[in-house]
C-alpha positions as CSV (number, residue, x, y, z in Angstrom):
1,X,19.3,146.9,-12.6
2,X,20.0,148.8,-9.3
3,X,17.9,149.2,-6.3
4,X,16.3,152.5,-4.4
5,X,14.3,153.4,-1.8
6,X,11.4,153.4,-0.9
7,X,9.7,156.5,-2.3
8,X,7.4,158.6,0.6
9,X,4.2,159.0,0.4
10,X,4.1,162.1,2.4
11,X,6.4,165.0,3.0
12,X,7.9,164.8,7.0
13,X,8.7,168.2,6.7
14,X,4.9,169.1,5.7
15,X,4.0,167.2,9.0
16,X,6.2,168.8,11.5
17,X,5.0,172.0,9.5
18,X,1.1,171.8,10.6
19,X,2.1,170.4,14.2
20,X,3.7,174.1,14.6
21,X,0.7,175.6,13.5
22,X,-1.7,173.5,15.6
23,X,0.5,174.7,18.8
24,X,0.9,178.2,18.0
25,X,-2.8,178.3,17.2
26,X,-3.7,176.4,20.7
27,X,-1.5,179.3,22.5
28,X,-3.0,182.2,20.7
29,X,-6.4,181.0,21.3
30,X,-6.0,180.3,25.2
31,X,-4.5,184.1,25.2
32,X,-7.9,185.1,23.2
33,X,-9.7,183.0,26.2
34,X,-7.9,184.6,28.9
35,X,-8.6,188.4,27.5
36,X,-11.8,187.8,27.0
37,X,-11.9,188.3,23.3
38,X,-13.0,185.4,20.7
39,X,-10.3,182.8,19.2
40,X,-9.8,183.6,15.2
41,X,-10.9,180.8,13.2
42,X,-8.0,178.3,12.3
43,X,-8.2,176.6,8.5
44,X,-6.5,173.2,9.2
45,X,-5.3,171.3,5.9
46,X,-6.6,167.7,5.2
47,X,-4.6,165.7,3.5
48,X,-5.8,164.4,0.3
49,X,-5.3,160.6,-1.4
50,X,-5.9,159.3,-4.8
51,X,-6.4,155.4,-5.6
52,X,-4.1,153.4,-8.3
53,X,-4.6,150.2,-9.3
54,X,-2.5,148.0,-11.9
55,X,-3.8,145.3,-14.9
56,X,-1.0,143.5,-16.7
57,X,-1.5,142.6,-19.9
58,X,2.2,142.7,-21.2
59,X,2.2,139.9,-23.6
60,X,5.4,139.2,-23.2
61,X,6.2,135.3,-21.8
62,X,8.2,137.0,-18.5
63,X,5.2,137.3,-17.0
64,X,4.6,138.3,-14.0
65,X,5.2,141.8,-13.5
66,X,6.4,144.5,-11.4
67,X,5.5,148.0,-10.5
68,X,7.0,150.5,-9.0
69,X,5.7,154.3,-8.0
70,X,7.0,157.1,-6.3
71,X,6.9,161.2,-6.1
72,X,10.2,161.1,-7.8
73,X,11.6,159.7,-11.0
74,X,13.3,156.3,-10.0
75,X,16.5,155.5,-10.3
76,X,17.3,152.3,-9.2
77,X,15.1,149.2,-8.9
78,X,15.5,146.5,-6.5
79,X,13.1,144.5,-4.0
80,X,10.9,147.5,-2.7
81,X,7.9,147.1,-5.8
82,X,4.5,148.5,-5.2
83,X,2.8,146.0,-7.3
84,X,5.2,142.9,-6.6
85,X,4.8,139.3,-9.0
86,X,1.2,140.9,-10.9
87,X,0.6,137.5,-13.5
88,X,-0.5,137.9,-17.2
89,X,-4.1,138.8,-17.4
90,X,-5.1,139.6,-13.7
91,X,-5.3,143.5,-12.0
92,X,-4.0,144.5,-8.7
93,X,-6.2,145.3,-5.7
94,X,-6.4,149.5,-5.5
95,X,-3.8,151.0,-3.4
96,X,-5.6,153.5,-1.6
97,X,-3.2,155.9,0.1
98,X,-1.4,157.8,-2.6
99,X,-0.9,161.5,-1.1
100,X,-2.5,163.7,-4.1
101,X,-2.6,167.7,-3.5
102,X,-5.4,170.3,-4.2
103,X,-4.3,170.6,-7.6
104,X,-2.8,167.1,-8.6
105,X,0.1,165.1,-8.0
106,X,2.8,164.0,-10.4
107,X,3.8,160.0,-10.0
108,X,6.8,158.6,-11.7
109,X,6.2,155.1,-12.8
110,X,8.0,152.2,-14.1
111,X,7.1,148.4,-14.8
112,X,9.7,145.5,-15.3
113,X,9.4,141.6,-15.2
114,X,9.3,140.0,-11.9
115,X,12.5,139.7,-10.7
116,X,14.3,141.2,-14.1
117,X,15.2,144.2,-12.9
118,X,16.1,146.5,-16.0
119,X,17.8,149.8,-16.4
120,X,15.2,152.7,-16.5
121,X,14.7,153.2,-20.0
122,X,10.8,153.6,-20.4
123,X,8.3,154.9,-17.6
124,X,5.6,157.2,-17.5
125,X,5.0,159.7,-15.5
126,X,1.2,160.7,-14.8
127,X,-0.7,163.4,-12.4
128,X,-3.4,162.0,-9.5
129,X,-6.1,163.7,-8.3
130,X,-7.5,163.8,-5.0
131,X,-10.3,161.4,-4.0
132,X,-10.3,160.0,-7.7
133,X,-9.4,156.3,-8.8
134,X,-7.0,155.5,-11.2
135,X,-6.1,152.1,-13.3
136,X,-3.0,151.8,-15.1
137,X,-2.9,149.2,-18.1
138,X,0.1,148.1,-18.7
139,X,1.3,146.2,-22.0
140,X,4.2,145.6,-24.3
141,X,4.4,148.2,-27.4
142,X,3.8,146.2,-30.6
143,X,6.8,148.1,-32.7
144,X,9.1,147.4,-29.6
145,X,8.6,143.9,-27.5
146,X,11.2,145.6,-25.1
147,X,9.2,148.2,-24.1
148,X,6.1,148.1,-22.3
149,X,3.3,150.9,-22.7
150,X,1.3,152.4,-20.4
151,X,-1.7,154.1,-20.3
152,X,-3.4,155.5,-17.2
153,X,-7.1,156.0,-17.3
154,X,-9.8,157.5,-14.4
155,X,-12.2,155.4,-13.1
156,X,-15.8,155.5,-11.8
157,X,-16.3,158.3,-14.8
158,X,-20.0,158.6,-15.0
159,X,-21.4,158.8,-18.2
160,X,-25.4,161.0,-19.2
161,X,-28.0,158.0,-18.0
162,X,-30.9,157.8,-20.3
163,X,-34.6,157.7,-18.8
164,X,-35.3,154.8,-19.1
165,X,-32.3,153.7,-17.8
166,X,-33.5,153.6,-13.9
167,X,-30.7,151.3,-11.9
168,X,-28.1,151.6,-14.1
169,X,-24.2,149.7,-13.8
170,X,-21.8,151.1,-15.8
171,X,-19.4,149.0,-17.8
172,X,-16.3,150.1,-20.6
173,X,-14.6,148.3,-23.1
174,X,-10.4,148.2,-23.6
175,X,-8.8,146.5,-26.2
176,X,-5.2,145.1,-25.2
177,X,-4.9,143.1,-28.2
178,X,-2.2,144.7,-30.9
179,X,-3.2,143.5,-34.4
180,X,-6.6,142.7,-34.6
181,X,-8.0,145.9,-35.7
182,X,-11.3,148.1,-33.5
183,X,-13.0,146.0,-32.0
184,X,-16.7,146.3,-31.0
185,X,-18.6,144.9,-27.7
186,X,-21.9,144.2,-28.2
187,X,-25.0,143.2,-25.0
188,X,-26.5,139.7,-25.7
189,X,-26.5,139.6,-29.4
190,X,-23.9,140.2,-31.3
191,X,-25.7,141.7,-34.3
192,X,-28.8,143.5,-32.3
193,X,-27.6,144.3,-29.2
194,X,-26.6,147.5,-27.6
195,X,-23.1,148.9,-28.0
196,X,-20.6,149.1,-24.8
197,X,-18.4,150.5,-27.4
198,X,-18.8,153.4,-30.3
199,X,-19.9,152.9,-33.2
200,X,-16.7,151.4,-35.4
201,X,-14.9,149.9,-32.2
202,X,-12.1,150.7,-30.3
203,X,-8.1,150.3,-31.8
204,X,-5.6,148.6,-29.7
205,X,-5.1,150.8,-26.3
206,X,-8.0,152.7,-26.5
207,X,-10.9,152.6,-23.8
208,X,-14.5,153.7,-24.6
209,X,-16.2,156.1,-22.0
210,X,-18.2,154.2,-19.9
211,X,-21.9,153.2,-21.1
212,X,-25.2,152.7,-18.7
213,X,-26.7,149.3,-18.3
214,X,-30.3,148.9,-17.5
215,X,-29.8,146.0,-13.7
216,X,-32.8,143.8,-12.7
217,X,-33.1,140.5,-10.1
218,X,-31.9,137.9,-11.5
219,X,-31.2,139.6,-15.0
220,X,-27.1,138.7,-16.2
221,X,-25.2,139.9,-19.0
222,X,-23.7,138.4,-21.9
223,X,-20.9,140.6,-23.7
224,X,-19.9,140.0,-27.6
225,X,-16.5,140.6,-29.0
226,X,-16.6,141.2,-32.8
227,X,-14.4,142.2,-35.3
228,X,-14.7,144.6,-38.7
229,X,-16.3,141.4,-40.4
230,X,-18.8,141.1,-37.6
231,X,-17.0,137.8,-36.4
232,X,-17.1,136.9,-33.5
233,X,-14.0,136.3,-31.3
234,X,-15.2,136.5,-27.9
235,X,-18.1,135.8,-25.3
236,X,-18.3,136.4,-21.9
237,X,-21.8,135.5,-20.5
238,X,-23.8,135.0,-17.0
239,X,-22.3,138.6,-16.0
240,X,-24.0,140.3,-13.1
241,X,-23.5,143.4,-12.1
242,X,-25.4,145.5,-9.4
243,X,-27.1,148.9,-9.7
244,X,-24.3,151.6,-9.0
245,X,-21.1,149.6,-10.1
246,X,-18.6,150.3,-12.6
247,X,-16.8,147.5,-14.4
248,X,-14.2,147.8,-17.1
249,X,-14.2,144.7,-20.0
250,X,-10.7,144.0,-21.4
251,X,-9.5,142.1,-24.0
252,X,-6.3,140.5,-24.1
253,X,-5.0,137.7,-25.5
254,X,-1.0,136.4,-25.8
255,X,0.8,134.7,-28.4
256,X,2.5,133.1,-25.8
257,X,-0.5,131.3,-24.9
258,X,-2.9,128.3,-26.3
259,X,-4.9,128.4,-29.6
260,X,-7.9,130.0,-29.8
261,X,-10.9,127.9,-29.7
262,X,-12.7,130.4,-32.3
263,X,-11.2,130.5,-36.2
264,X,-12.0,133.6,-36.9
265,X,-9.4,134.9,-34.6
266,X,-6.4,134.6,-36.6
267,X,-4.4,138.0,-36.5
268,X,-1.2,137.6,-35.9
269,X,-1.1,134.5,-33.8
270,X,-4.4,132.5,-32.8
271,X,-2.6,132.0,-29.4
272,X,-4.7,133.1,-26.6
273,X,-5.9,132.0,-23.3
274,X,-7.0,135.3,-21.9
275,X,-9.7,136.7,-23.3
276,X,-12.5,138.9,-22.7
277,X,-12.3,139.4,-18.7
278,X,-14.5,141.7,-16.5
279,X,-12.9,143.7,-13.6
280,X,-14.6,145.6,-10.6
281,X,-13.9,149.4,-10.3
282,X,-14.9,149.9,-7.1
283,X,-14.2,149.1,-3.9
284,X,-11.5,145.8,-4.7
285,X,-10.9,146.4,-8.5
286,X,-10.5,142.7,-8.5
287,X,-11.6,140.3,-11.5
288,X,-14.8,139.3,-11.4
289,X,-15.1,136.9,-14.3
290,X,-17.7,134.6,-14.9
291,X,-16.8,131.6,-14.8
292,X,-13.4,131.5,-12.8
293,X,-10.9,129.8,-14.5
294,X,-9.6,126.5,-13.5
295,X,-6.7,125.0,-12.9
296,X,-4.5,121.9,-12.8
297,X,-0.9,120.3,-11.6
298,X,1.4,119.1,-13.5
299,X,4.8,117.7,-13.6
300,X,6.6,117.0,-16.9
301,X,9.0,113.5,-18.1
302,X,11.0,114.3,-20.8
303,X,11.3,110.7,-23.1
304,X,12.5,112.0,-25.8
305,X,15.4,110.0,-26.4
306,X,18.7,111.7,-27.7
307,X,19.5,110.3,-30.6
308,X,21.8,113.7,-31.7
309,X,21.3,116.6,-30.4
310,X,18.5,118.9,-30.1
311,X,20.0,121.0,-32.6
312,X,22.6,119.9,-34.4
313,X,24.1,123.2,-35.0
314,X,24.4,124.4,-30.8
315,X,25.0,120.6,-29.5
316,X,24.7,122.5,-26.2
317,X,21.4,122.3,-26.6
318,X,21.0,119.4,-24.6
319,X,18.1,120.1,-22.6
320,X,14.0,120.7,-23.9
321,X,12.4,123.8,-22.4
322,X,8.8,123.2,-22.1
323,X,6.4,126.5,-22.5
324,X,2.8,125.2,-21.0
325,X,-0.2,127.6,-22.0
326,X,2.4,130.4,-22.5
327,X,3.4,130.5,-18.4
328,X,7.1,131.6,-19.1
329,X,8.6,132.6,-15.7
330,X,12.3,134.3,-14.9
331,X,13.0,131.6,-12.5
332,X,12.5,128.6,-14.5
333,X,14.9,130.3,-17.3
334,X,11.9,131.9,-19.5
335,X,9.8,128.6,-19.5
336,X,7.1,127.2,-17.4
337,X,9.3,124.6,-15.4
338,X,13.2,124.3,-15.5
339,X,14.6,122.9,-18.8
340,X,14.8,119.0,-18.7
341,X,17.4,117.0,-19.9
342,X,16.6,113.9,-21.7
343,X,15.2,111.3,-19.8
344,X,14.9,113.4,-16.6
345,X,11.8,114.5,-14.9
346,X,10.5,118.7,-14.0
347,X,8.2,119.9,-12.3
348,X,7.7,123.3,-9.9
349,X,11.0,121.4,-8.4
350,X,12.8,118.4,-9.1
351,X,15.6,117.5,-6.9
352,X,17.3,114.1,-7.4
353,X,17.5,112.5,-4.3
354,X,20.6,109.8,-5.5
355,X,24.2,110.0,-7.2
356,X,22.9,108.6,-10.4
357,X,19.6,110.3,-11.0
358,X,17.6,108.0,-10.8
359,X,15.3,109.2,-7.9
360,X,13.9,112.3,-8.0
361,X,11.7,114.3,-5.1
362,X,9.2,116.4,-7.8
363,X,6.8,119.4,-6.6
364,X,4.1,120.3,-9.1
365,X,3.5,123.0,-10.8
366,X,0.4,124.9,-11.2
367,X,-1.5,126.2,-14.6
368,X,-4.7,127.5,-15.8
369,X,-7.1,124.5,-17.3
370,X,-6.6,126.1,-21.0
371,X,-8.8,124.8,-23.6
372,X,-7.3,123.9,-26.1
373,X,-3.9,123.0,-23.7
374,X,-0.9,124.1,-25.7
375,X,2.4,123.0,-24.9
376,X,5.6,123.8,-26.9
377,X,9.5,122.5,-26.7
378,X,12.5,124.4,-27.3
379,X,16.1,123.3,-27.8
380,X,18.1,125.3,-25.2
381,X,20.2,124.6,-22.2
382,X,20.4,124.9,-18.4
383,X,20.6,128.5,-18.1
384,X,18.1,128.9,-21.6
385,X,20.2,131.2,-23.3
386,X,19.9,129.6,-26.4
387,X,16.6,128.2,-27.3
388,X,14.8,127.1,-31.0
389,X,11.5,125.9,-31.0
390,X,11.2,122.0,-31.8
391,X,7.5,121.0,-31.5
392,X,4.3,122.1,-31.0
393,X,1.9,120.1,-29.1
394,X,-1.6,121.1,-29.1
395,X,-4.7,118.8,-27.7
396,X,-8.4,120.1,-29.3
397,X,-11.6,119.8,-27.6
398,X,-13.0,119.1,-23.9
399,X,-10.4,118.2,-21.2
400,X,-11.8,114.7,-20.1
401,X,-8.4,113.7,-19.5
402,X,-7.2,116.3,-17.4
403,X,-9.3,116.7,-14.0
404,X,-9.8,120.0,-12.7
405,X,-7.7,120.9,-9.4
406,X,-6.1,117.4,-9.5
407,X,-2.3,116.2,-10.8
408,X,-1.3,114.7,-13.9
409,X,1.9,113.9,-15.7
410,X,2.8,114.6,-19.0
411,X,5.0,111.9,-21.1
412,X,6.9,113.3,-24.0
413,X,8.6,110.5,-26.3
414,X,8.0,107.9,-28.4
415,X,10.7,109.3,-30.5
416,X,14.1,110.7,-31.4
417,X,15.2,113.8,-31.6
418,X,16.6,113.6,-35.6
419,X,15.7,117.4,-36.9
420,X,13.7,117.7,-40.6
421,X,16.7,120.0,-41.2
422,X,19.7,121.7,-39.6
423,X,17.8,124.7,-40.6
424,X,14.9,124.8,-39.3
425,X,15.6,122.4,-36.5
426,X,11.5,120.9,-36.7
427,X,11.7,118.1,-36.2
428,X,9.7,116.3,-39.7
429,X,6.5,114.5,-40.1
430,X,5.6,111.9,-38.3
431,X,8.1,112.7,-35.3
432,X,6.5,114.8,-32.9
433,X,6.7,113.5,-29.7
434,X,3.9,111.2,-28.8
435,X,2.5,112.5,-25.7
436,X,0.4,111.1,-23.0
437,X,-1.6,112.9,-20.3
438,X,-1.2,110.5,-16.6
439,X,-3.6,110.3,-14.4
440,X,-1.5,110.7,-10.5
441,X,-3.3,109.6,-7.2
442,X,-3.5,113.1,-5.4
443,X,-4.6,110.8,-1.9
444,X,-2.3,109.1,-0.2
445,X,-2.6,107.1,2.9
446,X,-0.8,106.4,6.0
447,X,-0.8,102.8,6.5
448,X,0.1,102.1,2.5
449,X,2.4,103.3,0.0
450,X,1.2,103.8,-3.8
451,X,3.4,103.1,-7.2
452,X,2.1,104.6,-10.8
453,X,4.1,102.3,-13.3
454,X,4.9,104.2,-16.6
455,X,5.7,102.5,-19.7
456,X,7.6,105.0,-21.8
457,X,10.3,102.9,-23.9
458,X,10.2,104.0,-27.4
459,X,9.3,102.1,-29.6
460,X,10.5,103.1,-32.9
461,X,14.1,102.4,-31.8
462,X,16.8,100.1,-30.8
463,X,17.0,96.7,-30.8
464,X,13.6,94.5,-31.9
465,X,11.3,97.0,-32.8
466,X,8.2,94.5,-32.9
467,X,5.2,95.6,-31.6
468,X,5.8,93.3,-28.8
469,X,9.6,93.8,-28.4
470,X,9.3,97.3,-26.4
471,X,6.8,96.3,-24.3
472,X,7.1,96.9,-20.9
473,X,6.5,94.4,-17.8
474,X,6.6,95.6,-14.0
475,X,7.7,93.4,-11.1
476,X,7.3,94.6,-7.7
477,X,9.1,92.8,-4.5
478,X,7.7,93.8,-1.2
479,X,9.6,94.3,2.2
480,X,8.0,90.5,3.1
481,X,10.0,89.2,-0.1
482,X,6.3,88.5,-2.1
483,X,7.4,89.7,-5.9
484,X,3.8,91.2,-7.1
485,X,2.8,92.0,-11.0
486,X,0.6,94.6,-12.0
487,X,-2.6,93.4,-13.6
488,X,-2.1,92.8,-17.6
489,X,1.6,92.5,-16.8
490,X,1.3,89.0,-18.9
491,X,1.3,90.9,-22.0
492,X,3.6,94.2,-21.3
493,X,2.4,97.6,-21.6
494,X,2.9,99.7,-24.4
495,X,3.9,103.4,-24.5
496,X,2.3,105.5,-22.3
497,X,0.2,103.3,-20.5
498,X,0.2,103.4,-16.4
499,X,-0.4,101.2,-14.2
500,X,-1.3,102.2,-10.1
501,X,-0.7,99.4,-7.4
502,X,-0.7,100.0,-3.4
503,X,1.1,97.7,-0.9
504,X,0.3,98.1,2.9
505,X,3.3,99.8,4.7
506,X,3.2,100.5,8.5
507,X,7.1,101.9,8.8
508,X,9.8,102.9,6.1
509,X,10.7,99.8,4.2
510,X,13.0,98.6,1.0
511,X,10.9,97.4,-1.8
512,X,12.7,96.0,-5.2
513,X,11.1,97.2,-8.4
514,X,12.8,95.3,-11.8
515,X,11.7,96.0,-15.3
516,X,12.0,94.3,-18.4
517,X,11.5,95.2,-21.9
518,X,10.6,92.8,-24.6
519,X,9.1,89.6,-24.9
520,X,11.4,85.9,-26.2
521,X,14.4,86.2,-28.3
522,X,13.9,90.3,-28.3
523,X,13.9,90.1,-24.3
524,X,15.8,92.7,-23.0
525,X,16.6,90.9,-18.9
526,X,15.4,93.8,-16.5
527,X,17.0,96.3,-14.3
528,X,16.0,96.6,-10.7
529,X,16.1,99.5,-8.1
530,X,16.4,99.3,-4.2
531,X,13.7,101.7,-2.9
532,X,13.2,103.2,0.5
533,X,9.3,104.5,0.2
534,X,7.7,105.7,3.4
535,X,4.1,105.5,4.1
536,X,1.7,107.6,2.8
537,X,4.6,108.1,-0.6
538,X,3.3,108.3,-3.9
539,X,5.6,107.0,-6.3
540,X,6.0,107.5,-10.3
541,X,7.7,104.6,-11.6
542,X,9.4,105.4,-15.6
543,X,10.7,103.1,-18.0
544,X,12.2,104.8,-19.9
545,X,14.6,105.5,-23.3
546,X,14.7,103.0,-26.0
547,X,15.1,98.9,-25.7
548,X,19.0,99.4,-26.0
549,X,19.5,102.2,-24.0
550,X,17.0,102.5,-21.3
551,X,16.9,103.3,-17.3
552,X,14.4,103.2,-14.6
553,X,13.1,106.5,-13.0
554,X,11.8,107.0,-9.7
555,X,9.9,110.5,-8.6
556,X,8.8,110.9,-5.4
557,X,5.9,113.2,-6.0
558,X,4.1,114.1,-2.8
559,X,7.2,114.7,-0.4
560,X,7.2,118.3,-0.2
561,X,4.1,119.3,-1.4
């Protein structure tokens, strides 16, 4: 797409206009001064601003968005966005200065994925009035995924208070979710409670006039999503809003993202992470959701050993794309990280650091805590112009295994990559990856250096398949020539198990780190690395491929943080 400029929010010429007219004025009224006679009265203009704020709830998997505005329509897009890198599910702040006349204002607007700029072949273009606040929901039209939809509603509308209303806060209800039919908000019961909607619910895109609700100290909301069965597909509770506030309650939900936790929530796809979400309409227009949602780091080791192709029809298709919790980005080629080869680390970045590959420097990349966490593969390549979808990973109940706010490392492998069919390309039953969640030290310290050993050889291939026979075992020689073996080491580790061992370090120093796979006649003799670690370095350590085929990874994982 091509770029423009920067659309004014003022007209110059105006400006220099009413400068004239304060001088002139000045000179006639000195003359009136000077004769004796009273000055006229001079009407002097105030210039007049409307508010605009943006939610994006494009379902799309290229979030983040963009947003562009301007008093004319645009033509060109290019690095000058109002509204710039907006992710899935969140609103922007209000923008506060948006020059609206007497009678209203005409704004062109368009919306494209971060980064993606797109020829201008769907905007909308809507009037602002002066001192009024405005948010503009943006989403992707259900009969076209290519074009978004946009709908531009005023804020802080106030709606007829009852009596016995006496501090009331005012909340509405918009449902961004195509498919699912009206849907009806309901005030700490689902079946009893008051209605924040009409009677029969609202349709996809449609917002309900705002209702008053009764505030008290240390009184909270709870607010009830249910569908035309009177199911119940969302709850948002512990809500507290103060007397004079208006809040907006939206939900959303993306089939790019992880399964719903509730069964009854099976229209079209029961992938969703966000929601039922509450936004501020005043002041911010920020989210004010209760609880926030956490987060976690992540970096991603693809072991899944490439037997054939990932699809046997594009052998291209050399690489896995890995879609966490729906966070598709332009940069990482429409996934959540960049596409890994087989037997290759990703993260945020990962930058190998030798000529063979074999040492990588990994940044990690950041998600929401989803529950359940739903990760999905896809054949593809570098650039991810081609993709098909391979596996579906999803992990159930409570998150024990991942911390909150802390690193871990996801092991995909245990098998190969033979398809079900050249059809399909699913892989069959029984050979979905096995995949293992790693704990990563997120400490480091200056006087030692830390190794997480990783046992990921398959075992389900190559030569002596015994339970035994792709075991792994770790040695580690230090710069003072001691050899050291993790604890267990006696009888191997098996896939996906890690092991974390520290060794003082004062300066930057060679250590020797050898692996073997198997155990007596199935031995496979080890492979060793030379590694330069520095102090304070925190060092994933992979074994990895299948007994006959198999190499030693190194990542780096705290280096550039």
């Amino acid at each position: 797409m091509q770029a423009h400029s920067k659309f004014p929010m003022s007209n110059s010429r105006m400006k220099r206009s009413y400068l004239y007219s304060a001088v002139v004025a000045a000179i006639f009224a000195g003359s009136f001064a000077m004769s004796g006679c009273k000055a006229p009265t001079v009407a002097y203009q105030t210039q007049q601003f409307a508010s605009l704020r943006v939610m994006n709830f494009a379902q799309n998997c290229t979030a983040p968005m963009d947003v562009y505005w301007g008093l004319t329509p645009p033509t060109r897009l290019g690095n000058n966005a109002q509204i710039y890198n907006l992710p899935y599910g969140s609103s922007s702040v209000y923008s506060n200065s948006l020059f609206a006349a007497s009678n209203g204002t005409p704004y062109h607007i368009v919306a494209t994925p971060t980064r993606i700029p797109h020829e201008i072949d769907d905007s909308l273009t809507t009037v602002l009035m002066p001192d009024s606040s405005y948010t503009l929901f943006l989403t992707v039209d259900p009969n076209n995924p290519s074009l978004f939809k946009y709908l531009v509603f005023s804020d802080q509308v106030k709606p007829i208070v009852p009596p016995a209303i006496t501090k009331p806060a005012f909340a509405r209800f918009i449902n961004l979710r195509s498919g699912v039919g009206p849907l009806s908000v309901h005030v700490n019961d689902p079946v009893t409670g008051d209605l924040v909607t009409p009677a029969g619910g609202e349709n996809f895109f449609n917002i309900s006039p705002y209702v008053a609700l009764n505030t008290a100290t240390d009184t909270s909301f709870a607010f009830i999503v249910t569908n035309v069965n009177n199911q119940v597909l969302a709850r948002l509770s512990y809500q507290t809003f103060v007397a004079g506030g208006y809040f907006t309650l939206v939900y959303g939900g993306d089939p790019c993202n992880t399964i719903a936790t509730n069964p009854a929530d099976t229209s079209i796809s029961s992938l969703d992470t966000f929601r039922l979400h509450a936004f501020d309409d005043n002041s911010t227009g920020n989210d004010v959701t209760n609880p926030i949602q956490y987060t976690y780091r992540y970096n991603i080791i693809n072991d899944v050993y490439p037997a054939v192709p990932y699809d046997p029809n594009n052998p291209q298709n050399n690489a896995i794309g890995y879609l966490v919790n729906g966070g598709g980005f332009p940069e990482h080629a429409g996934y959540s990280i960049n596409p890994i080869p087989a037997l290759k680390p990703g993260g945020a970045g990962a930058t190998p650091l030798n000529s063979d590959s074999s040492l990588y420097d990994v940044n990690y990349q950041s998600s929401i805590l989803a529950n359940p966490l739903d990760i999905k593969g896809f054949s593809t390549n570098a650039t991810g112009s081609v993709q098909k979808q391979v596996f579906d990973y999803s992990l159930q109940g409570p998150f024990s295994t991942i911390p909150q706010d802390k690193p871990v490392t996801f092991l995909f492998g245990g098998v190969d990559t033979v398809p079900k069919n050249s059809v399909s390309g699913y892989w069959g039953a029984g050979t979905t990856p096995t995949t293992k969640i790693l704990s990563v030290p997120d400490v480091n310290y200056s006087d030692s250096v830390t190794f997480v050993l990783i046992s990921g050889i398959n075992p389900s291939s190559g030569v002596g398949n015994t339970s035994t026979g792709s075991y792994t075992y770790f040695w580690i020689q230090s710069p003072d020539g001691a050899v050291s073996q993790p604890s267990g080491n006696s009888s191997g580790f098996s896939f996906g198990r890690e092991i974390t061992m520290r060794f003082p370090l004062s300066t930057i120093s060679n250590f020797v780190i050898t692996d073997s796979i198997g155990t007596g006649t199935n031995r496979v003799p080890g492979t060793s690395f030379n590694l330069t670690a520095e102090p304070g370095g925190i060092y994933e350590v992979a074994s990895m491929g299948i007994k006959a085929d198999r190499r030693l990874l190194i990542m780096q994982v705290n280096k550039n943080p």
